[in-house]
FITOR-345802 format. One record per residue (C-alpha): residue number from 1; residue in one letter; x, y, z. Coordinates in Angstrom, 1 decimal. Example, Ala and Ser with C-alpha at 12.3 -4.5 7.8 and 13.67 -1.06 7.14 Angstrom:
NODE | 1 | A | 12.3 | -4.5 | 7.8
NODE | 2 | S | 13.7 | -1.1 | 7.1
***
This chain:
NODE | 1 | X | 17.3 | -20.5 | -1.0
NODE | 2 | X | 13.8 | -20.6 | -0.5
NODE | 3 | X | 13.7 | -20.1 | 2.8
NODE | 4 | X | 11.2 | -17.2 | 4.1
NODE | 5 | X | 13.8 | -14.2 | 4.6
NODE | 6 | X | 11.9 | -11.9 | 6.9
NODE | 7 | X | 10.9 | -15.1 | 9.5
NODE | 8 | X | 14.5 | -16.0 | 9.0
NODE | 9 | X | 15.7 | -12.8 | 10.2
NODE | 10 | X | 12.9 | -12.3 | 13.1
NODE | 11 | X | 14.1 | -16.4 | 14.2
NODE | 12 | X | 17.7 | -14.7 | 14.3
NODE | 13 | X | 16.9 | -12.2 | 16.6
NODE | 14 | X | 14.9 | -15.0 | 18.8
NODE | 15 | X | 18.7 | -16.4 | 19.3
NODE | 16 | X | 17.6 | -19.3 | 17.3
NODE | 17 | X | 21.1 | -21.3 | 16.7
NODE | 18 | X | 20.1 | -22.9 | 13.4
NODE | 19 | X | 18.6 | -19.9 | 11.5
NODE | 20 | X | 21.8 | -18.0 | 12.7
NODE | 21 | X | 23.5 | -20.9 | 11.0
NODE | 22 | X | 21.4 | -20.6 | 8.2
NODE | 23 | X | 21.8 | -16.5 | 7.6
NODE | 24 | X | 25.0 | -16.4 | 8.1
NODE | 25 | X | 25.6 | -19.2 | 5.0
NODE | 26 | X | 23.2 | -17.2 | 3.0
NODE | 27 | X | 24.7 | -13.6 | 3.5
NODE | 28 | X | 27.3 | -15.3 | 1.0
NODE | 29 | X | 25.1 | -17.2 | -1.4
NODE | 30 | X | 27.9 | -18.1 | -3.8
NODE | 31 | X | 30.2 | -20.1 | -0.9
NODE | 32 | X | 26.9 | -21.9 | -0.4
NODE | 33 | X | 26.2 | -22.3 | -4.4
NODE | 34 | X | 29.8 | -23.4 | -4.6
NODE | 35 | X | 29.6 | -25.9 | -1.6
NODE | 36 | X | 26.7 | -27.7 | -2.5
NODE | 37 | X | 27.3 | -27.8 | -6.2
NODE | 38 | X | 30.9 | -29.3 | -5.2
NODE | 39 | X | 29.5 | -32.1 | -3.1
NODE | 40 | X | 26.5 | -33.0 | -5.6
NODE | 41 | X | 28.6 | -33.2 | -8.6
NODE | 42 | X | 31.1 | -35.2 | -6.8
NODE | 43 | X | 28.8 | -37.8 | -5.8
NODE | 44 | X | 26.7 | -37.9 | -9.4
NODE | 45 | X | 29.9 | -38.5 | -11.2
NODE | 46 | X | 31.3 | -40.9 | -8.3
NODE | 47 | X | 27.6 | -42.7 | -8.8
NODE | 48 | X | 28.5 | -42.6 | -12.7
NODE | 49 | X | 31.6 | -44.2 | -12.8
NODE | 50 | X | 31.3 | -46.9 | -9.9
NODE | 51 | X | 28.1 | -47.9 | -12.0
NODE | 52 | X | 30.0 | -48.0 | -14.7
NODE | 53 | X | 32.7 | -50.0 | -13.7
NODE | 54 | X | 29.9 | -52.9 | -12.3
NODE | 55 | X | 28.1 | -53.1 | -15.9
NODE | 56 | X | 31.0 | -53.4 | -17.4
NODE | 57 | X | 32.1 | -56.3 | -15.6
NODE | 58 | X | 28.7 | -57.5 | -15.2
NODE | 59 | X | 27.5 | -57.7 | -18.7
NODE | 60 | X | 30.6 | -55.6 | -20.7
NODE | 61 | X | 30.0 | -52.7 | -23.4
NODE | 62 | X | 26.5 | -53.9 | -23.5
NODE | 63 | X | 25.7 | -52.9 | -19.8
NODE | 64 | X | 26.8 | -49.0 | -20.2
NODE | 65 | X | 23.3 | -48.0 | -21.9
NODE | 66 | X | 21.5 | -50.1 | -18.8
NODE | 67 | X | 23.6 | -48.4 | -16.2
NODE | 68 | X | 23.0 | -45.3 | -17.7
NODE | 69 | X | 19.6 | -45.2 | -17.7
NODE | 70 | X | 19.2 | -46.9 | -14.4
NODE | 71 | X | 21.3 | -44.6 | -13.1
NODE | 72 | X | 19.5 | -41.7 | -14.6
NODE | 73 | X | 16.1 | -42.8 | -13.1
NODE | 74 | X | 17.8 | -43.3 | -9.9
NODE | 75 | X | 19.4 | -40.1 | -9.3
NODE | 76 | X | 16.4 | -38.1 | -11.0
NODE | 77 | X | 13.6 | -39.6 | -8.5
NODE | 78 | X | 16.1 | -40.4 | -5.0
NODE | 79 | X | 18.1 | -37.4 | -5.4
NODE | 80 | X | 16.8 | -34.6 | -7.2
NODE | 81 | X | 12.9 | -34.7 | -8.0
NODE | 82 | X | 11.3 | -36.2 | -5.0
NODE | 83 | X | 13.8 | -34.5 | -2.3
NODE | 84 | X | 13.4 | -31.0 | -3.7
NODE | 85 | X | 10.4 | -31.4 | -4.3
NODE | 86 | X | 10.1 | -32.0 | -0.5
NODE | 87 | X | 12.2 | -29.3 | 0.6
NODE | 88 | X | 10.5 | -26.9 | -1.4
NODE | 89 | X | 7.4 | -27.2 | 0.4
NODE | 90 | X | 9.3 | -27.4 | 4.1
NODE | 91 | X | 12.2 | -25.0 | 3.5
NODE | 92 | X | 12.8 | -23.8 | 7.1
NODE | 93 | X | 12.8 | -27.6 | 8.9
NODE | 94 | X | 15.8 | -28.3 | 6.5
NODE | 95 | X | 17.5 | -25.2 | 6.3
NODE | 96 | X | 18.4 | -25.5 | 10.1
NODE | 97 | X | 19.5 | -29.1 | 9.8
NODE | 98 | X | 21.6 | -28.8 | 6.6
NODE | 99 | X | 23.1 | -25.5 | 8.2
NODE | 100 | X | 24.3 | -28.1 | 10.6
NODE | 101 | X | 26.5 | -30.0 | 8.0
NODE | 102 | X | 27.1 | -27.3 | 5.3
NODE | 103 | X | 28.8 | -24.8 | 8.3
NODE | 104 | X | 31.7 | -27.0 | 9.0
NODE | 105 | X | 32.1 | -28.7 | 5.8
NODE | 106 | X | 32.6 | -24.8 | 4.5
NODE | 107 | X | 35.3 | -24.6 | 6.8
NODE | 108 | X | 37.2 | -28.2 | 6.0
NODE | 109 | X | 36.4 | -27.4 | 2.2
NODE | 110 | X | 36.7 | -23.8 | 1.7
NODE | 111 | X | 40.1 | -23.3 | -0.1
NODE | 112 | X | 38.1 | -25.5 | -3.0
NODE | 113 | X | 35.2 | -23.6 | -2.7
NODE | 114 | X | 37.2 | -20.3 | -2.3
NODE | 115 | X | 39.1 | -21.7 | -6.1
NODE | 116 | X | 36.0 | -22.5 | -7.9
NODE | 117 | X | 34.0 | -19.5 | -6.8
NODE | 118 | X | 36.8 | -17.4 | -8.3
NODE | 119 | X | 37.1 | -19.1 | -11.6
NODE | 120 | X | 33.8 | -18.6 | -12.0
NODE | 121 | X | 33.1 | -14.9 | -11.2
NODE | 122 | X | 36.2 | -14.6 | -13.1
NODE | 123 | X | 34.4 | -16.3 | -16.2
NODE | 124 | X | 31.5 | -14.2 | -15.6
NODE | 125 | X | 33.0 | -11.1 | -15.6
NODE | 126 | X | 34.6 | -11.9 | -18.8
NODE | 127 | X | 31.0 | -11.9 | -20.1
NODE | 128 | X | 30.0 | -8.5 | -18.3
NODE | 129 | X | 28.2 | -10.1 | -15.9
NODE | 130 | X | 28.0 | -8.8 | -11.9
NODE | 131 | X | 28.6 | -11.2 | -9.3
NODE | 132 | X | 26.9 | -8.8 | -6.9
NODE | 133 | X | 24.8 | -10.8 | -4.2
NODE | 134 | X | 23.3 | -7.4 | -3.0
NODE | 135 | X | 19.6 | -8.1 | -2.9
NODE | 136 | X | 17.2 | -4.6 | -4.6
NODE | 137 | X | 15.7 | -3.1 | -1.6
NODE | 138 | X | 12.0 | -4.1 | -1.8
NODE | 139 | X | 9.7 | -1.8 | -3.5
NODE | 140 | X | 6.2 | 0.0 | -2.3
NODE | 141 | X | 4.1 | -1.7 | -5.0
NODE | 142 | X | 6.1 | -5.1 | -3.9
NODE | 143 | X | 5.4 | -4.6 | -0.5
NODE | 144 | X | 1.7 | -3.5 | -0.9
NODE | 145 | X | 1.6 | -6.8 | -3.0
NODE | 146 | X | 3.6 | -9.0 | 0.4
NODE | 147 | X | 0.6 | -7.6 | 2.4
NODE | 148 | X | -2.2 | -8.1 | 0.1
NODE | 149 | X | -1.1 | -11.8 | -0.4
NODE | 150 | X | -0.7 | -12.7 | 3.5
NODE | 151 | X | -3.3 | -14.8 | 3.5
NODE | 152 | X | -4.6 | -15.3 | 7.2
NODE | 153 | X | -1.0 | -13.9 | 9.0
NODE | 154 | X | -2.8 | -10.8 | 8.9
NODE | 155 | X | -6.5 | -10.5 | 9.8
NODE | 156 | X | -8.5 | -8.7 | 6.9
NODE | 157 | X | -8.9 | -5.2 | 9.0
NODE | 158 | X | -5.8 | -4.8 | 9.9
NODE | 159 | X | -4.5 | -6.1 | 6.0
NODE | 160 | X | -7.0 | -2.6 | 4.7
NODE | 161 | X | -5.2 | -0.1 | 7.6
NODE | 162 | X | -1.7 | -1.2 | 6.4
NODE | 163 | X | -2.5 | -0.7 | 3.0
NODE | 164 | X | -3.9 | 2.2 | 3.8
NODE | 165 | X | -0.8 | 3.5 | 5.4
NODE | 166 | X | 1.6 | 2.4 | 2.8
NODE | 167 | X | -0.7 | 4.7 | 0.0
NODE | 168 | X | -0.4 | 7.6 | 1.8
NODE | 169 | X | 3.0 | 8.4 | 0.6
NODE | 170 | X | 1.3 | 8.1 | -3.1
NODE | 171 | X | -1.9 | 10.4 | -2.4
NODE | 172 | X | -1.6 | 14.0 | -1.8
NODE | 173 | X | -4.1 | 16.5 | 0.3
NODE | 174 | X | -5.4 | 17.5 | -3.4
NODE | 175 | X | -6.6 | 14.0 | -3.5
NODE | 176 | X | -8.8 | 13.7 | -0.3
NODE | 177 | X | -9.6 | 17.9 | 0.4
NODE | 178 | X | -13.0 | 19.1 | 0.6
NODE | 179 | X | -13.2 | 21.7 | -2.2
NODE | 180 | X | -13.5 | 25.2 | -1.4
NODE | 181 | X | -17.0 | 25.8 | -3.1
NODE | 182 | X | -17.9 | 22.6 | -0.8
NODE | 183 | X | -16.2 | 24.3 | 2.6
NODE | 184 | X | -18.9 | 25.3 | 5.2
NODE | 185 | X | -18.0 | 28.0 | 7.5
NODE | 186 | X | -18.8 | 30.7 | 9.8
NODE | 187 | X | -19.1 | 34.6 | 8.0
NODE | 188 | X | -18.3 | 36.7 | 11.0
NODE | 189 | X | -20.5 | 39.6 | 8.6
NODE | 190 | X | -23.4 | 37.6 | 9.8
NODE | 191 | X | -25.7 | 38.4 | 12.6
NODE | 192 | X | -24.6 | 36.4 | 15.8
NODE | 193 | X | -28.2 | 34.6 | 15.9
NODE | 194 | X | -27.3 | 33.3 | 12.4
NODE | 195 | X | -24.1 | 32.3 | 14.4
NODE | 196 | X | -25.3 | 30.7 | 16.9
NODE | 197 | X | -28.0 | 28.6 | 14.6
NODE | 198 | X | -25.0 | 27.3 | 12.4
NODE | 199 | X | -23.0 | 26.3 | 15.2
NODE | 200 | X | -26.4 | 24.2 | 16.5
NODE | 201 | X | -26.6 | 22.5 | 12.7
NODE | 202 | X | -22.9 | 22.1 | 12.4
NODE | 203 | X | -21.9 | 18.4 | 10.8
NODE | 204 | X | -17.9 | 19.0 | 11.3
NODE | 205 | X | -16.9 | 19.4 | 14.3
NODE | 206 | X | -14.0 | 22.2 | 13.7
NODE | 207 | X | -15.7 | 24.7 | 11.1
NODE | 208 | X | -13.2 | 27.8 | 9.3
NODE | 209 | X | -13.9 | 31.5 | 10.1
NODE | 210 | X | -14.0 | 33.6 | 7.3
NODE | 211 | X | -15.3 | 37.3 | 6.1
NODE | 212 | X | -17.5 | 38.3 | 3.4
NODE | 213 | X | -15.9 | 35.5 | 0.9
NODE | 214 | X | -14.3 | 32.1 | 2.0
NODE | 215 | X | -10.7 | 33.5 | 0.3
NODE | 216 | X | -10.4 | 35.1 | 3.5
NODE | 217 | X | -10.1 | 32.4 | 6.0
NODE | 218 | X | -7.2 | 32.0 | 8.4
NODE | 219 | X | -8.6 | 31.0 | 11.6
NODE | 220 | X | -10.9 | 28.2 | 12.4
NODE | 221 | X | -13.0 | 27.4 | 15.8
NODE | 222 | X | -13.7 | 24.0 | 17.3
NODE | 223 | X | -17.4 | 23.0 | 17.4
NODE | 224 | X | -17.4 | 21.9 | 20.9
NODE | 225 | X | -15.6 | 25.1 | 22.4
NODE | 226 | X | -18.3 | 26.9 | 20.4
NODE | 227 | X | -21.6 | 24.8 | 21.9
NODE | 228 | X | -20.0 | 25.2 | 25.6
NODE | 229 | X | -19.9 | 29.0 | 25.3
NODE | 230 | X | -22.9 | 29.6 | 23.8
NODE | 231 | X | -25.0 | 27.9 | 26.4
NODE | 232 | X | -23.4 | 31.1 | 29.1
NODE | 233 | X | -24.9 | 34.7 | 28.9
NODE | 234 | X | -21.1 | 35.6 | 27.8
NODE | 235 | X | -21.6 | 34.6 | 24.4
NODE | 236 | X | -20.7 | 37.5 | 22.3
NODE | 237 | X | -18.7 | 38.1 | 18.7
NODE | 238 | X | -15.4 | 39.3 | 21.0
NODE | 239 | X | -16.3 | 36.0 | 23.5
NODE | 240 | X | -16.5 | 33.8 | 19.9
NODE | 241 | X | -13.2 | 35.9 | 18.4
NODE | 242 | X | -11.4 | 34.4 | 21.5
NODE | 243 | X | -12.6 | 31.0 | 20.5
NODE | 244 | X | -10.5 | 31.4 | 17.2
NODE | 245 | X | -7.5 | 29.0 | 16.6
NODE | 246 | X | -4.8 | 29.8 | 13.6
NODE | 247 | X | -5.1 | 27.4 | 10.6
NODE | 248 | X | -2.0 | 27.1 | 8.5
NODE | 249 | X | -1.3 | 26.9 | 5.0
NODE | 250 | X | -0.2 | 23.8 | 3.2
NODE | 251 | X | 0.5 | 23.4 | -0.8
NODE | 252 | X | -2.1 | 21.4 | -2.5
NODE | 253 | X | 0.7 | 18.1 | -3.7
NODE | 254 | X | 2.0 | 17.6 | 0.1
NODE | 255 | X | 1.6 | 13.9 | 0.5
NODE | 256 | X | -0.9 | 12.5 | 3.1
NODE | 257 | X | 2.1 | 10.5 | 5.1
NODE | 258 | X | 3.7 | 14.0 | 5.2
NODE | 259 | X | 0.7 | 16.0 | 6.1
NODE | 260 | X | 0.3 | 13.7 | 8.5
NODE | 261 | X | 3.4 | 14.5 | 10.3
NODE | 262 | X | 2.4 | 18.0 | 10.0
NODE | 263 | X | -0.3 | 17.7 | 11.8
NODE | 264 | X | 1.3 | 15.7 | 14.9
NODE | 265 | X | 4.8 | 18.4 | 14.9
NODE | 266 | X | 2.2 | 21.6 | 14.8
NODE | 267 | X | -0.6 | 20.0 | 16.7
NODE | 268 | X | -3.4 | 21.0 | 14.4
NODE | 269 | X | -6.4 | 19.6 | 13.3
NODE | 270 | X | -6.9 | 21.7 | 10.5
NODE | 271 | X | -5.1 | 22.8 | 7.2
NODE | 272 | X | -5.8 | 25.3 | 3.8
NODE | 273 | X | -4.9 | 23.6 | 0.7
NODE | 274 | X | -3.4 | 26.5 | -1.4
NODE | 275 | X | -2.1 | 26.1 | -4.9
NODE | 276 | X | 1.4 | 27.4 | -6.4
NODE | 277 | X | -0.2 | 30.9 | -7.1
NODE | 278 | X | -1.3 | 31.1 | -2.9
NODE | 279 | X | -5.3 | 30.4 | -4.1
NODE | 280 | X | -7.6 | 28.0 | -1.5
NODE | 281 | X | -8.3 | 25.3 | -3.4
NODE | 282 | X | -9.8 | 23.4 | 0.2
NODE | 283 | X | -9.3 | 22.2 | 3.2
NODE | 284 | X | -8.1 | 19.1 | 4.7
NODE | 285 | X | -8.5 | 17.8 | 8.2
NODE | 286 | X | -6.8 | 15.5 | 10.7
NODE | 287 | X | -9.8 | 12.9 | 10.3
NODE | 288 | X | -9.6 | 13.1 | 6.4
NODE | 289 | X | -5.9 | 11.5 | 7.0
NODE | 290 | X | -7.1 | 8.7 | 9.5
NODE | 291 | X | -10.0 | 7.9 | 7.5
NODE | 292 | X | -7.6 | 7.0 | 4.4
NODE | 293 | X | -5.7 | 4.5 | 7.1
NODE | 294 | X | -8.3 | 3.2 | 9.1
NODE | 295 | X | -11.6 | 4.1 | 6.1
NODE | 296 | X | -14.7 | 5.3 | 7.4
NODE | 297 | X | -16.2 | 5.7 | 11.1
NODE | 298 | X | -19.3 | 4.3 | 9.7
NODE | 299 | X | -20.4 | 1.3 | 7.5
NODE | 300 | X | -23.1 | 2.2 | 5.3
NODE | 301 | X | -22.2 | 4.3 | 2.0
NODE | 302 | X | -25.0 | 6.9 | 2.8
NODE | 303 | X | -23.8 | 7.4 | 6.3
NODE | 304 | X | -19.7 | 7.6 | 5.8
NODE | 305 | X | -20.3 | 10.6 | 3.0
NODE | 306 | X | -22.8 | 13.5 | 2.7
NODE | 307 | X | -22.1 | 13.1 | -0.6
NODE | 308 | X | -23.7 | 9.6 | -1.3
NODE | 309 | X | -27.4 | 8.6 | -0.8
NODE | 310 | X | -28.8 | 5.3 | -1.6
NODE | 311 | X | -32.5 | 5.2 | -2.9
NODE | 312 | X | -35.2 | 2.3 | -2.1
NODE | 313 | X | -34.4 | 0.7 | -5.7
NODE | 314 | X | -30.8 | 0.2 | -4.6
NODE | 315 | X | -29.5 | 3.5 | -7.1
NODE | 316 | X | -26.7 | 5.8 | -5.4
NODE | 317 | X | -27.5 | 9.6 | -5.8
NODE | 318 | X | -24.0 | 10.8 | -5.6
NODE | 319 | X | -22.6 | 14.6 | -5.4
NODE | 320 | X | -20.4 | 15.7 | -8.6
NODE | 321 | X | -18.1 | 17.1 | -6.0
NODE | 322 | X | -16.9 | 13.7 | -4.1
NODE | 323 | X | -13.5 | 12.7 | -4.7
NODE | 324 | X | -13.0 | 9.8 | -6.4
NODE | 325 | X | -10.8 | 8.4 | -3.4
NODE | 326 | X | -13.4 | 8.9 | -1.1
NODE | 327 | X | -16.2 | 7.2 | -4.0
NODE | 328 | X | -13.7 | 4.4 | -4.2
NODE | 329 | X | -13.4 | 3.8 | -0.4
NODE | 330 | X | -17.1 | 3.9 | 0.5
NODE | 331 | X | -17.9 | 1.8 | -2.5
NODE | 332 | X | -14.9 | -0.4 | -2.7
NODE | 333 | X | -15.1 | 0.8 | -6.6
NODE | 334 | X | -11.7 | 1.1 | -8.4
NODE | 335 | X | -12.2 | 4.3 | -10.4
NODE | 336 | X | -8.8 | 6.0 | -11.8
NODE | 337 | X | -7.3 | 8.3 | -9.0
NODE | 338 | X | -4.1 | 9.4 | -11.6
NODE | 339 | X | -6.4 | 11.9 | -13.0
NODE | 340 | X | -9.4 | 14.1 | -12.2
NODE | 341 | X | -9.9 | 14.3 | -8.4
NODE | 342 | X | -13.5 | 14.7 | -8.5
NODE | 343 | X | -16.6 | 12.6 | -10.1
NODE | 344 | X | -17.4 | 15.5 | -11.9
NODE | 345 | X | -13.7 | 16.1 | -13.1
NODE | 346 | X | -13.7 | 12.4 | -14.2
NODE | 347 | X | -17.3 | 12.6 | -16.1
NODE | 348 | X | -15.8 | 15.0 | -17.7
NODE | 349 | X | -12.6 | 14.4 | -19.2
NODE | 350 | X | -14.5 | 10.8 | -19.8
NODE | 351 | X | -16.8 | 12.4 | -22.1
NODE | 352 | X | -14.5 | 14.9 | -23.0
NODE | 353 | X | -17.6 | 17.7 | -23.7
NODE | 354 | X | -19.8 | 19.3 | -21.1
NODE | 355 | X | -22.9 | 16.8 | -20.7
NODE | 356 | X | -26.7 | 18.3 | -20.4
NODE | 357 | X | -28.9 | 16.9 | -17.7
NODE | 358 | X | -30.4 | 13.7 | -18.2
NODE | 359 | X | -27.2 | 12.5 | -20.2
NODE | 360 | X | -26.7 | 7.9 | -20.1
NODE | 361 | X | -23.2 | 6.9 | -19.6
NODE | 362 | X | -21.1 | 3.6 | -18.6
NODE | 363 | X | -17.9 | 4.9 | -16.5
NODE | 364 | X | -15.9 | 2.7 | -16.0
NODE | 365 | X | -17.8 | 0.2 | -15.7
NODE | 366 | X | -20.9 | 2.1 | -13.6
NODE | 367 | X | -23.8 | 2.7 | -15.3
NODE | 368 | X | -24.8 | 6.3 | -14.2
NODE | 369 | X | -26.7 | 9.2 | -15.3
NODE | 370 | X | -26.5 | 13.3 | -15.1
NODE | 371 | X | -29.8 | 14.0 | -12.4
NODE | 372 | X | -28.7 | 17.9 | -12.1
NODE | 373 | X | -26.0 | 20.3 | -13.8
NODE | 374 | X | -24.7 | 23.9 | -12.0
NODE | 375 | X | -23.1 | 25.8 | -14.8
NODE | 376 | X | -20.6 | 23.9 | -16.3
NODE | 377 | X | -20.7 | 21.4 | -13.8
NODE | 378 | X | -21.6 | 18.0 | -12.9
NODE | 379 | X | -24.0 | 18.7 | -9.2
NODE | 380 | X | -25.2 | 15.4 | -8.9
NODE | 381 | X | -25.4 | 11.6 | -11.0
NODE | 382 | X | -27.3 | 8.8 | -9.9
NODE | 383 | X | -25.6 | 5.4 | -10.4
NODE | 384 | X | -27.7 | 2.8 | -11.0
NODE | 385 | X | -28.1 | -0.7 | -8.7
NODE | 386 | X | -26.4 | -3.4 | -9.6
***
């Protein structure tokens, strides 16, 4: 019964005869119940009454209390304590060898076993009790917690990317987007040498096309196609037009496993975040996804985000506009991700009032303060060293 399912199974597709033995028995665990139960009660009470009979010819009435208790400290340390104790620890070794004995004595005993397991689910389900042996299908916090606790089976990098994976079913874009007043695009109301220079001091490599406003944008143009054009005497607002490649439109609470499939079926790079009333709220790329399986391409906190700078003195100067999954991931912090999707968001409904510049708090844990304020917002906090 203790014996590790899921290597149990992967042994039975190996062809390995005793754990086909062994899941077979255990796809009806109440034969088995019933089968050892029978032959362990059988053989206590047979052990009762032959010691019986010798202390009773041995030394009469008296001898029944020292039988009993002999026999008691027999059977508890030979036959219950010490062996399961033993095959707790080494479940597999003796599940193939008593799958060995239990198989055919099923067969020989099974019209007894068949009796008893009847008169017992019979008893049960006088009680309202199921006798179902269908095991719950396991669930994602469960399995997130089988990972987690796989000690050295799975090396440490690839223990974060399947975690990863299994959370992206429970994140949505909204969670990872860049915000819209954070979007950096091209205006094609611009001059094209104003073009040309943000192409050259472009930090994403695919960059939306938009007019007058960002509310606008539909298209997008990859960096690199951009650079390679603009180095022939071609370049030209049609010549960049052509460059253009249709974005789509996705709502802002599509999961990240889901995006993620839309991505690979409509072979894009690129999405618009749009809320229930058709407003940008963002964007979200293909490398936002990855980065959520596989976590950063860099190491350091101030070179995975744009957002996050670390001072001499160890302090983080962080955007208010980072989302708290990406704060959490480049700072393996564990701030609430059920609520606000932003550190500014979460200052706020923390403090529940609109702080002024210069303003002390603890969130969560993080000593931090308010360095700068835009409006109503939080621009930037600095977070002390700890």
């Amino acid at each position: 019964m203790r014996i590790n399912r899921y290597r149990l199974l992967h042994l039975v597709k190996q062809d390995h005869r005793g754990a086909k033995l062994a899941y077979k028995l255990l796809q009806q665990p109440d034969r088995l119940i019933g089968l050892i139960l029978l032959g362990n009660n059988f053989i206590n009470i047979f052990a009762s009454s032959i010691a019986t009979i010798i202390a009773l010819r041995l030394y009469g009435e008296s001898g029944i209390a020292i039988a009993a208790g002999l026999l008691t400290f027999i059977i508890l340390i030979f036959s219950e304590v010490a062996p399961k104790t033993w095959a707790a620890s080494h479940p597999e070794g003796l599940a193939f060898l008593a799958s060995h004995v239990y198989t055919p004595l099923l067969k020989v005993l099974y019209p007894l076993v068949w009796i008893i397991n009847k008169l017992a689910n019979w008893l049960l389900k006088i009680f309202g009790i199921s006798s179902n042996n269908d095991t719950p299908p396991m669930r994602h916090e469960e399995l997130k917690t089988v990972v987690s606790e796989a000690g050295e089976l799975i090396p440490d990098e690839h223990k974060k990317m399947l975690l990863g994976i299994l959370d992206l079913q429970q994140a949505t874009v909204e969670d990872i987007m860049t915000p819209i007043s954070e979007v950096h695009g091209i205006d094609l109301d611009s001059p094209i040498s104003e073009i040309k220079k943000q192409f050259a001091n472009a930090a994403y490599s695919n960059l939306p096309i938009f007019k007058t406003n960002l509310d606008s944008i539909s298209t997008y143009v990859r960096v690199k196609d951009a650079l390679s054009l603009m180095n022939t005497p071609e370049f030209n607002l049609d010549s960049f037009l052509g460059l253009q490649r249709n974005a789509y439109y996705i709502p802002n609470h599509t999961s990240l496993y889901q995006q993620l499939i839309n991505f690979q079926q409509n072979k894009q790079r690129l999405a618009i975040v749009v809320d229930e009333y058709g407003n940008i709220l963002g964007l979200i790329s293909l490398q936002d996804v990855l980065e959520e399986v596989i976590g950063e391409f860099t190491t350091d906190p101030s070179d995975s985000s744009p957002d996050i700078q670390r001072q001499t003195d160890g302090a983080l100067l962080v955007s208010g506009n980072i989302t708290i999954r990406e704060l959490n991931r480049s700072l393996a912090w564990n701030l609430p991700t059920d609520g606000p999707k932003t550190l500014n968001g979460l200052i706020l409904e923390y403090l529940e009032s609109i702080p002024e510049q210069g303003t002390s708090l603890k969130l969560y844990t993080h000593p931090m303060e308010v360095i700068q304020m835009e409006e109503n917002s939080v621009k930037l906090a600095k977070f002390q060293a700890k």
